[in-house]
Residue frames relative to the residue before (quaternion, step in Angstrom):
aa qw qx qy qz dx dy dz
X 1.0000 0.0000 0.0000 0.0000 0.00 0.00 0.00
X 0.2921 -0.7283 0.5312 0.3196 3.63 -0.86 0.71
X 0.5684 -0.6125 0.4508 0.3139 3.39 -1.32 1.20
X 0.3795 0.6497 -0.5997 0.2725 3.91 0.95 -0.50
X 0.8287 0.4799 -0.0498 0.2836 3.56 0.06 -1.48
X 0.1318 0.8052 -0.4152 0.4024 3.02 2.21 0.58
X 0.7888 0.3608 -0.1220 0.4824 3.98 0.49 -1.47
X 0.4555 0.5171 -0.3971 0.6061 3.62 1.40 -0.39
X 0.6816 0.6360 -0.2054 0.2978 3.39 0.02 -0.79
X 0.6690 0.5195 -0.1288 0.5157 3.00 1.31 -1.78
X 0.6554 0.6211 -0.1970 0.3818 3.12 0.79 -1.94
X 0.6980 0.4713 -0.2288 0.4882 3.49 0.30 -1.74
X 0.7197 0.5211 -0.2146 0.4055 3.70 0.75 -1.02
X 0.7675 0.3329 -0.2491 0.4880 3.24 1.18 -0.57
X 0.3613 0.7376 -0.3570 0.4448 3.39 1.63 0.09
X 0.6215 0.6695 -0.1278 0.3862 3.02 0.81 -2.31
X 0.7188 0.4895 -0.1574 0.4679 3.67 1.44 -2.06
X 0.7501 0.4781 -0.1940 0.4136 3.10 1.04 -0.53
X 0.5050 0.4328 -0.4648 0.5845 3.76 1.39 0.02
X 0.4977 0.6461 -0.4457 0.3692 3.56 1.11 -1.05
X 0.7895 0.2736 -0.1654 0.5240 3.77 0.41 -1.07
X 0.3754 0.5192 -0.5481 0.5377 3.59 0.67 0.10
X 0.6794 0.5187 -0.3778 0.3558 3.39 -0.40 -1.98
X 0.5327 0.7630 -0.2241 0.2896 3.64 0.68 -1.87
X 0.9126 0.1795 0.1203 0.3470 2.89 -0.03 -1.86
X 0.5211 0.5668 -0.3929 0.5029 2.98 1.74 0.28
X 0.7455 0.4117 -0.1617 0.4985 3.24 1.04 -1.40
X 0.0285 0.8844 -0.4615 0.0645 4.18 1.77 0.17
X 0.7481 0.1733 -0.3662 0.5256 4.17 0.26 -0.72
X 0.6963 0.5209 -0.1517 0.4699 3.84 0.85 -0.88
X 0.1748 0.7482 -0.5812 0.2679 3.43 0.98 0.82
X 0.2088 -0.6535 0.7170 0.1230 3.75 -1.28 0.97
X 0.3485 -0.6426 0.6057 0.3142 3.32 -1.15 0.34
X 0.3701 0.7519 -0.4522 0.3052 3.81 1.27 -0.69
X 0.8280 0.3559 -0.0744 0.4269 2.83 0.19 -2.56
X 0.6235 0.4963 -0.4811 0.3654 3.71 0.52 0.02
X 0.6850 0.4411 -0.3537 0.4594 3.32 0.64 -0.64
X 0.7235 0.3678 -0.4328 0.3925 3.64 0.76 -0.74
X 0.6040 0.4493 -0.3824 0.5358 3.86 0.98 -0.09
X 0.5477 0.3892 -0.4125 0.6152 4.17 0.68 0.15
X 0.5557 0.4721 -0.5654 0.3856 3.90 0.06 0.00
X 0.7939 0.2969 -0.2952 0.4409 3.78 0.21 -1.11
X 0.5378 0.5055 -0.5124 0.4390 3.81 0.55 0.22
X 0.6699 0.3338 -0.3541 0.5607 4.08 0.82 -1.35
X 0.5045 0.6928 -0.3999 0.3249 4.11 0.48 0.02
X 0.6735 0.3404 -0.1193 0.6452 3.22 1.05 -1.50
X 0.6255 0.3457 -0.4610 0.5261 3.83 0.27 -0.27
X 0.4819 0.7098 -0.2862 0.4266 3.51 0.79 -0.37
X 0.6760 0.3091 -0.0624 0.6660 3.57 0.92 -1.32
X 0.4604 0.5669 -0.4392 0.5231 4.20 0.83 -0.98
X 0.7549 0.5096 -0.2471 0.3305 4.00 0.30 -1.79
X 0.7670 0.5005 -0.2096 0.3425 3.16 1.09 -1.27
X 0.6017 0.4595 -0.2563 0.6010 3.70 1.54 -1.36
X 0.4917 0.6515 -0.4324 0.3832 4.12 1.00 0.28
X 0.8063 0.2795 -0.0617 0.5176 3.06 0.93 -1.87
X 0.7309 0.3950 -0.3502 0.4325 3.78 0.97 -0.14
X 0.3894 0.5237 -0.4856 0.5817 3.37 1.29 1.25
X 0.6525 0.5447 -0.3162 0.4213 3.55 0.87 -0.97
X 0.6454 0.4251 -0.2826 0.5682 3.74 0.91 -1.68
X 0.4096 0.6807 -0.4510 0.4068 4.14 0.35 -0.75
X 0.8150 0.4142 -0.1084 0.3905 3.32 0.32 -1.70
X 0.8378 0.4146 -0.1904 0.2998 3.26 1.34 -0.87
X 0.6535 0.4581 -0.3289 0.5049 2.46 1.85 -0.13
């Protein structure tokens, strides 16, 4: 993965966390458990990809 897209990654992911809690607190007595997980998948995804273009820059270096 190319480390450029480290901050893409971040961004999009913390977006994602933040409709997540929007979504949350709008919908507060009527909370699905469905729609949280399917709207928490692309936020732990992109941190997911953020983790990976982190540590395969790091191992790159060491080896």
């Amino acid at each position: 993965m190319n480390p450029k897209f480290r901050n893409l990654f971040i961004i999009g992911g913390t977006i994602a966390l933040l409709g997540l809690i929007i979504q949350v607190t709008v919908t507060y007595p009527d909370i699905d458990a469905k729609n949280v997980l399917l709207n928490a998948l692309p936020a732990l995804f992109l941190y997911f990809l953020a983790y990976k273009t982190y540590h395969e820059h790091k191992d790159s270096e060491l080896m």
